[in-house]
C-alpha positions in Angstrom: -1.3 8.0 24.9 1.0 5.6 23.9 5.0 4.9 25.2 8.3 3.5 23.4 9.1 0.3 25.1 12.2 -0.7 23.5 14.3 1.0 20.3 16.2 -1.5 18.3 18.3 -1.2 15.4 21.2 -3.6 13.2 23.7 -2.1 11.3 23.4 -5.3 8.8 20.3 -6.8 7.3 19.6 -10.1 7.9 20.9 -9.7 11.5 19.4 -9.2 14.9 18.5 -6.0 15.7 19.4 -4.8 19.7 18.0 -2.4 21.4 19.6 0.9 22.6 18.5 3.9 24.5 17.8 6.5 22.1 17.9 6.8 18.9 17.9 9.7 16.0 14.8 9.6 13.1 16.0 11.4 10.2 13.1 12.7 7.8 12.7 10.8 4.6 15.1 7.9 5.8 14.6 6.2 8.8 16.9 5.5 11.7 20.2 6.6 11.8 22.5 3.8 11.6 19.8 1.3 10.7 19.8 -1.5 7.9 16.7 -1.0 6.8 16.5 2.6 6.4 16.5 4.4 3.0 14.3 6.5 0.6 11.3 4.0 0.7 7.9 3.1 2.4 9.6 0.7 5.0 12.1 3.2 7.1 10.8 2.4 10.2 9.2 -0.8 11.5 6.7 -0.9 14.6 4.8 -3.9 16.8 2.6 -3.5 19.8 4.1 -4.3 23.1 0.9 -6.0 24.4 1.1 -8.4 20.9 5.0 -9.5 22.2 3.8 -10.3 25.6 0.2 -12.3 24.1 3.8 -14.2 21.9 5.8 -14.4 25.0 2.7 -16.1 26.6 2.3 -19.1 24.3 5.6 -19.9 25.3 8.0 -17.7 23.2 11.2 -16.7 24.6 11.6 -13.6 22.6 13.5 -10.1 23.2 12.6 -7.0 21.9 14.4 -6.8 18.0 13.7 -10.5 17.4 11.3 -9.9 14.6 12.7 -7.5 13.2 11.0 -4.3 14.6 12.6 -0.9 15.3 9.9 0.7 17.6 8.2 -1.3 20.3 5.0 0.8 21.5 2.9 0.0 24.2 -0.7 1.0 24.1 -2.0 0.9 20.7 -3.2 -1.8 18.4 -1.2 -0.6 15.5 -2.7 -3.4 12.9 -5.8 -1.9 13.8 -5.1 1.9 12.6 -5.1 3.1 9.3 -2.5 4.0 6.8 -1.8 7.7 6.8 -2.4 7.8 10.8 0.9 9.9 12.3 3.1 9.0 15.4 4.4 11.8 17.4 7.3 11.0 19.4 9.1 14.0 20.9 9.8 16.2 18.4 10.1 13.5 15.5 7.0 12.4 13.3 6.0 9.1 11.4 3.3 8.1 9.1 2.0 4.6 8.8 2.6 3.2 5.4 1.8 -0.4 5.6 0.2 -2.7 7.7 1.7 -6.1 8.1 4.3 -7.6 5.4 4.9 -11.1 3.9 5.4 -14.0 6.0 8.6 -16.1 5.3 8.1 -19.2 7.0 11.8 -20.0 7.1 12.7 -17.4 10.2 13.4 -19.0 13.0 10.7 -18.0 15.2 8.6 -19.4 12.7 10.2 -22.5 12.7 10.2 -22.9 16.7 7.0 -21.8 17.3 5.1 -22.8 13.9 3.8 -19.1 14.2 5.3 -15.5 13.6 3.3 -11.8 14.9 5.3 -9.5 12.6 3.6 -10.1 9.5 0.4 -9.9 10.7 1.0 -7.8 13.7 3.8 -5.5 12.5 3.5 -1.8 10.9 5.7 0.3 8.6 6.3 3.9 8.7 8.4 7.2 7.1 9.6 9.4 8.8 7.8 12.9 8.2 9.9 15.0 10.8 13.2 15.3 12.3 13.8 14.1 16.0 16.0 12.1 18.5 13.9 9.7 20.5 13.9 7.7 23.7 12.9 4.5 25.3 10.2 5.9 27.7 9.2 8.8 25.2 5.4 9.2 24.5 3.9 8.2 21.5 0.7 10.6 20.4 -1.1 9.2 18.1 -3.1 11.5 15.3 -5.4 9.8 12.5 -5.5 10.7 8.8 -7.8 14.1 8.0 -11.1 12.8 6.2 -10.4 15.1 3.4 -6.3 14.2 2.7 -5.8 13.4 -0.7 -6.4 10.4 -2.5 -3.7 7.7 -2.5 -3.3 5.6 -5.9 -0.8 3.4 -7.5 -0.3 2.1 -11.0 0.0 -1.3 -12.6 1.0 -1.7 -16.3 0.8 -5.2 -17.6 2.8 -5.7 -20.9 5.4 -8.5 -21.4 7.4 -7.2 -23.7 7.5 -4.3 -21.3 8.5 -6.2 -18.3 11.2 -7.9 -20.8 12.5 -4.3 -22.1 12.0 -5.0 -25.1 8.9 -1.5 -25.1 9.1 1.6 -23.4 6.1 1.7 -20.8 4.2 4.7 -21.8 0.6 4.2 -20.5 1.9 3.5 -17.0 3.6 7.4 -16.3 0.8 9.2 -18.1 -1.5 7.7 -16.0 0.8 8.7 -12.9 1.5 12.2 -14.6 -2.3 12.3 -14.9 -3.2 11.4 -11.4 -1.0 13.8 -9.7 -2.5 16.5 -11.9 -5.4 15.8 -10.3 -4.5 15.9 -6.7 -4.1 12.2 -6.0 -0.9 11.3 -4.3 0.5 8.4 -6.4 2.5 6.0 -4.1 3.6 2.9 -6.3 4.5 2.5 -9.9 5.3 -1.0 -11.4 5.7 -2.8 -14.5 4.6 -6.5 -14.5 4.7 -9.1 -17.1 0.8 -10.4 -18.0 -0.4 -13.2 -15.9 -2.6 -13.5 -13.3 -0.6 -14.6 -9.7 1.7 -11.5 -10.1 -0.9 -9.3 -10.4 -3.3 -10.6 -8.4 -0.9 -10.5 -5.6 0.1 -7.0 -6.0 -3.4 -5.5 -6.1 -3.9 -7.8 -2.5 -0.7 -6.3 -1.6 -1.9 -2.5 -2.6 -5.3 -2.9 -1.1 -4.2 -4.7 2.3 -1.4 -3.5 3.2 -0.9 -0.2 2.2 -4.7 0.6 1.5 -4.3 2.7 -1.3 -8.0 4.5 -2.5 -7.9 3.5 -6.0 -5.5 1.5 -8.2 -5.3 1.5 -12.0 -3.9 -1.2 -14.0 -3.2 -0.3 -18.0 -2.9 -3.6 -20.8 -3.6 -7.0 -20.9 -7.5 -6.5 -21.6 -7.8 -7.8 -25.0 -8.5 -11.0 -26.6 -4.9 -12.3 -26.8 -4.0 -15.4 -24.6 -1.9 -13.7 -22.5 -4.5 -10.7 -21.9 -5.2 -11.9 -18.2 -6.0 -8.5 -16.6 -9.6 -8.9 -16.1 -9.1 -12.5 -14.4 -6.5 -11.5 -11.7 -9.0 -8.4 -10.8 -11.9 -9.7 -10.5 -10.0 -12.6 -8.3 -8.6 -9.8 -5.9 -12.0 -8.3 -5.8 -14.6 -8.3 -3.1 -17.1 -6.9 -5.2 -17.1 -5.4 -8.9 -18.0 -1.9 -9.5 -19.7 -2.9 -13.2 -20.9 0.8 -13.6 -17.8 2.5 -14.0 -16.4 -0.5 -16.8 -19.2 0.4 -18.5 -19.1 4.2 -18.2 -15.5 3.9 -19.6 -16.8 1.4 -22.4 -19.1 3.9 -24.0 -17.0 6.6 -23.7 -14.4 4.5 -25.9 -17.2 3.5 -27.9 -17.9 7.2 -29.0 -14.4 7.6 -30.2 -13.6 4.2 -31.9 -16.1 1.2 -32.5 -12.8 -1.2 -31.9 -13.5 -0.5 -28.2 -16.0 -3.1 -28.4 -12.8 -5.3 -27.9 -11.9 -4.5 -24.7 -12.5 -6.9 -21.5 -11.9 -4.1 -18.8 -13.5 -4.8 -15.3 -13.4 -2.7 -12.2 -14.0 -3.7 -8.7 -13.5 -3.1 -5.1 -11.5 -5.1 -2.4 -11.9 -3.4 1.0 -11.4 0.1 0.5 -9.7 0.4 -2.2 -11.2 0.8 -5.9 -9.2 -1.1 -9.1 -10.0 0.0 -12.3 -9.0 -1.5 -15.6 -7.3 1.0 -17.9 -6.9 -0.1 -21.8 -3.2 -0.2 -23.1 -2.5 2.1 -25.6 -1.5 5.8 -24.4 -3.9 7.9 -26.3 -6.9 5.5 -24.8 -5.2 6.0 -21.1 -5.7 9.8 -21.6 -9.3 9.5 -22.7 -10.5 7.0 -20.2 -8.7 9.0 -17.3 -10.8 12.6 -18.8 -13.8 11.1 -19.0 -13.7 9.5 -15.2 -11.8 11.7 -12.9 -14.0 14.4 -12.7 -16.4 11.9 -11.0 -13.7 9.8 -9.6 -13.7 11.6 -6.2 -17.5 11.1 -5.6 -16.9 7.3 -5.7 -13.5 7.2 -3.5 -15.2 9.3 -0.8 -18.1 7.1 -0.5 -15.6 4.1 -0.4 -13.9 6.1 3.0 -17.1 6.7 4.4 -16.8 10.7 4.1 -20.3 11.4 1.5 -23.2 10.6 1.3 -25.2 8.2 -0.6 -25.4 8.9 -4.8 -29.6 8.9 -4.7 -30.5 12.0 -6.9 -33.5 13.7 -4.8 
């Protein structure tokens, strides 16, 4: 059992937040009267009391609010749990959403002490239930059912997309797809091609919000600026070659220009990335053919099936 420490808010971003007494969690928001709430992953921010005081002990002088955290909870590692675990405080209710954030080196911690905890340290959460809390209230923690649904974001990579110059098309059927199928699609985005971007965003997905499987669509051809298969396998732990090829022959069956494509899938962490072609209609085929089997793969990943050896 956990306990709330401190409660901070700031009615301003980019200011201080200070603490108060008690505060009320509105579902789908945040806190009332905070900056940073609003309909987004990042309505609530939480750090572990025992990771201020390790701060405090290198010779920080720091109050609670000075990085930037609502919640201060003592007796859980929060970096430590996953996404999806739930926070019951009173009668309110958070999920995790994130774990840890960017660092900007130019805060002023980070300048004083050459070192900041939040984004490393730091967690993000929505708020899932109603619920006025209190400094003292208990925190009970309850972690993510093995059988939820699958999380999965999607990544389209076109530059005259990014430029608006092209409707993104591939992108929502692939979301429109997803959700048809039970999975419980979290992030959307359109990127110009290049590596950095996207190799940072499929860190950023895998990390920090540990989605199960992420889907990029474009930028696997021969063109120059066809860099999708570069920025995967550079986020990637370890490639998953079987299901490129799977998705290969199945094109292959339908139009020898498949041939063409440089798609690559891969794994970093827990969380799958697979290489979707471009075009609409090749999005729709590639999704038929491998979500039907897609679940197998993503359970194994979490650690809830058994091995794939036929007996």
């Amino acid at each position: 059992m956990g306990r709330v420490l401190g409660i901070c808010i700031s009615e301003r971003r980019g200011t201080q937040k200070k603490e108060v007494e008690e505060a009320v969690l509105k579902e789908n928001w945040g806190i009332e009267g905070d900056a940073h709430a609003g309909n987004w992953h990042r309505q609530v921010s939480l750090l572990s009391f025992e990771k201020i005081e390790d701060f405090r002990a290198k010779g920080a002088d720091v109050d609670f609010g000075a990085f930037g955290e609502n919640l201060i909870v003592e007796g859980y590692n929060l970096r430590k749990l996953p996404v999806g675990t739930r926070f019951h405080i009173g009668e309110a209710v958070l999920e995790l959403t994130q774990i840890g954030k960017e660092c900007h080196s130019d805060c002023e911690i980070y300048k004083k002490m050459g070192d900041c905890i939040m984004p490393r340290e730091g967690v993000f959460a929505e708020v899932v239930k109603d619920g006025r809390i209190h400094r003292g209230d208990e925190v009970e923690m309850e972690l993510p059912a093995s059988d939820r649904p699958f999380t999965a974001s999607v990544i389209t990579l076109s530059d005259k997309g990014a430029a608006g110059e092209r409707e993104d098309r591939s992108g929502p059927l692939a979301a429109e797809m997803l959700e048809q199928a039970g999975y419980e699609v979290k992030e959307q985005m359109l990127l110009a091609d290049g590596i950095e971007p996207l190799k940072s965003q499929l860190i950023r997905l895998a990390d920090q919000r540990q989605m199960d499987v992420i889907f990029t669509t474009g930028g696997t051809g021969f063109s120059p600026r066809d860099l999708t298969p570069e920025a995967t396998r550079a986020a990637c732990d370890r490639m998953a070659d079987g299901i490129a090829q799977a998705i290969l022959s199945h094109s292959l069956s339908i139009t020898p220009r498949a041939m063409f494509s440089r798609a690559v899938s891969g794994i970093r962490g827990g969380t799958l990335i697979v290489n979707l072609p471009g075009s609409p209609k090749a999005v729709r085929e590639a999704l038929e053919f491998l979500l039907p089997q897609l679940g197998h793969g993503l359970e194994v990943l979490r650690g809830t099936a058994g091995e794939c050896g036929r007996k």
